[in-house]
KOLLO-530473 format. One record per residue: residue in one letter; x, y, z of N, C-alpha, C in turn. Coordinates in steps of 0.02 Angstrom, whole numbers, plus 50000, padded with zeros to 5 digits. Example, Ala and Ser with C-alpha at 12.3 -4.5 7.8 and 13.67 -1.06 7.14 Angstrom:
% KOLLO-530473
A506604971650390506154977550390506604983550390;S506424988850354506844994750357506455000250394;
END
This chain:
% KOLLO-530473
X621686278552943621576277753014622136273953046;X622316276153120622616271953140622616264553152;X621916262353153621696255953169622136252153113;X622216253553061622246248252984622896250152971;X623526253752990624096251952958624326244552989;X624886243752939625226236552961625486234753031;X625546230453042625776229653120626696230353111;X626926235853175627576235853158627876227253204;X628376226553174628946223353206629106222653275;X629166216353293629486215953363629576221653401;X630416223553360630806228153373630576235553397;X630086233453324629726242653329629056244653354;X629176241853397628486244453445628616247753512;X628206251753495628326259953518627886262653561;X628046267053589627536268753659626866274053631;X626936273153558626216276653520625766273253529;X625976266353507625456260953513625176258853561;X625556259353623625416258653681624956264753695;X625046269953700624666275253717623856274653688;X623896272553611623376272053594622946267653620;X623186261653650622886254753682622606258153746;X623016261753768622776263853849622186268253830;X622146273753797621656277653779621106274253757;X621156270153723620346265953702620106260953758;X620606257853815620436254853852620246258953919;X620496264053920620246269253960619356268753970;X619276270553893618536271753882618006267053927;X618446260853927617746254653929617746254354024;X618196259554066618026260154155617846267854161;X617986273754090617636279854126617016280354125;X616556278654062615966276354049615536275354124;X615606268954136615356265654193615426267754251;X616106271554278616456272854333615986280954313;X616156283754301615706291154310614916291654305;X614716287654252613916287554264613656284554331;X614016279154366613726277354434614036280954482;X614636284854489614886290754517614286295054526;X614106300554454613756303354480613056301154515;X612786295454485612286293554505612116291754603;X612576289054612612666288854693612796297154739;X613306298854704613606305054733612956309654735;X612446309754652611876314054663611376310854730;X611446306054744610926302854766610926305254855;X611626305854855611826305654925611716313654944;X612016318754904611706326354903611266327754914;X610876324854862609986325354852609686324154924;X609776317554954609576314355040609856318155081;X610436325355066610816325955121610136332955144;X609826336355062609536341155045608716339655066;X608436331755068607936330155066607606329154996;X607916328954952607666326454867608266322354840;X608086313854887608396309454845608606309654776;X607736306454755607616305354696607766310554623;X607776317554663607946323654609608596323654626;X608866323054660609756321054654610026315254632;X609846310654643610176304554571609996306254502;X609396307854517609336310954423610026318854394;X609966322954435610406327354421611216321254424;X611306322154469611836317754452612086311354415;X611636307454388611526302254334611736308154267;X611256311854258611356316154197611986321054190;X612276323554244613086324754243613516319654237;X613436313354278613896307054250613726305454185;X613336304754153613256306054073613576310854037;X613576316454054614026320954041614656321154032;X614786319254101615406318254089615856314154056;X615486308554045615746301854028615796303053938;X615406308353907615326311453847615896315753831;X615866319653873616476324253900617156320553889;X617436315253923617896311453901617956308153859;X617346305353803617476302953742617586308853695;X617396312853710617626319753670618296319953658;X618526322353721619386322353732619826316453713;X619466311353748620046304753689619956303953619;X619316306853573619146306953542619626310953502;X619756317953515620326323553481620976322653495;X621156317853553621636315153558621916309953518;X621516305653507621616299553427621746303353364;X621366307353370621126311753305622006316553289;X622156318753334622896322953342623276316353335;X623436308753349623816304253342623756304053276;X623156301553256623086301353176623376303553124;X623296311353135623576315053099624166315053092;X624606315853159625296313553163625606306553131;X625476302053134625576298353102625406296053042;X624876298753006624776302952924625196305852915;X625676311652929626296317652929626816310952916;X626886310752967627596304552958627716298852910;X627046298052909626906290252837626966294652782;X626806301052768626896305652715627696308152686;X627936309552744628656311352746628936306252733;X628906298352767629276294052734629456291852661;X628856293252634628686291352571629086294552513;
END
């Protein structure tokens, strides 16, 4: 895993590592930021339609979605880093 190799050097720190930092820190404002997204956004549809309450729920359960949806994708995104940097620790060797 990427988590557990050694820490590189001063010198050698690299915009992988960085990428990976942004991607996991990503996680901890899409979460929150889309589930109360949809949850308002349904809410406001729903009142525009006359079914508040059945529009925050639809939309609560798409901001769930979605917010799933993007752990997916950063998810195969780590997963493709990983690998890459398995290849290269391989080749060095």
């Amino acid at each position: 895993m990427v988590f557990f190799r050694p820490k590189p050097s001063k010198d050698d720190v690299d915009d992988k590592e960085r990428s990976l930092w942004g991607e996991l820190l990503s996680m901890g404002m899409v979460f929150p930021i889309s589930i109360t997204l949809g949850f308002f956004l349904g809410r406001w549809i729903g009142g525009r339609f006359g079914h508040g309450a059945l529009g925050q729920w639809i939309g609560l359960g798409m901001g769930i979605a979605s917010g799933f949806w993007e752990l997916y994708k950063v998810t195969k995104r780590l997963d493709r880093m990983d690998a890459a940097a398995a290849r290269d620790d391989h080749e060095k060797r």
